[in-house]
C-alpha positions, 0 to 999 in steps of 0.5 A: 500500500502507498504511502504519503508524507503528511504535511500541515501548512502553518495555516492548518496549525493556526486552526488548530490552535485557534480551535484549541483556544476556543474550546478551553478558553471561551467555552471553558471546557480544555478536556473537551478542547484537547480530545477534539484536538486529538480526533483532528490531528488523528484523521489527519495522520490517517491521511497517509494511507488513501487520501482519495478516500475522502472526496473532492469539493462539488463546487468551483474553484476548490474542485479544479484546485484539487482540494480534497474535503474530510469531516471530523465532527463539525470540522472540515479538514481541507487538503491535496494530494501530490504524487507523495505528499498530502499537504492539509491546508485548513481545518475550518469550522463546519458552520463557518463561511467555508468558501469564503474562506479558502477564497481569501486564503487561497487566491 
């Protein structure tokens, strides 16, 4: 079975953190923050075997962007597959404005 390197952009990191922080901090519930680090940065890692298994975005620009769209709880893991790497590039808040989003982020 192939297998890719997974690779998380400093954007990606940013989300995380700032998912953290509102979990433990704004909502006041750290445990609750910290296991749904965890299932994000696990799904995430799972991404080396058969990323496709996730599918793409139905919509455009994402679609012809190649960005690949996984759910974890109400959070949207964005991401591409390269020939060896898979490179996570947000993970977003499912009710957030996703498209909008990624527009800015990725002009």
């Amino acid at each position: 079975m192939k297998k890719y390197v997974v690779a998380i952009t400093d954007d990606a990191l940013a989300d995380m953190k700032a998912l953290y922080t509102y979990i433990a901090v704004d909502l006041m519930a750290p445990d609750n923050s910290m296991g749904q680090y965890n299932r994000i940065a696990e799904a995430i890692l799972s991404l080396e075997s058969f990323p496709e298994r996730y599918g793409l975005f139905v919509c455009e620009p994402e679609r012809s962007m190649g960005i690949h769209k996984m759910v974890v709880d109400h959070y949207l893991v964005c991401y591409v597959i390269d020939p060896r790497v898979v490179t996570v590039m947000d993970v977003l808040y499912g009710a957030s404005d996703i498209h909008q989003t990624l527009k800015e982020r990725h002009r």
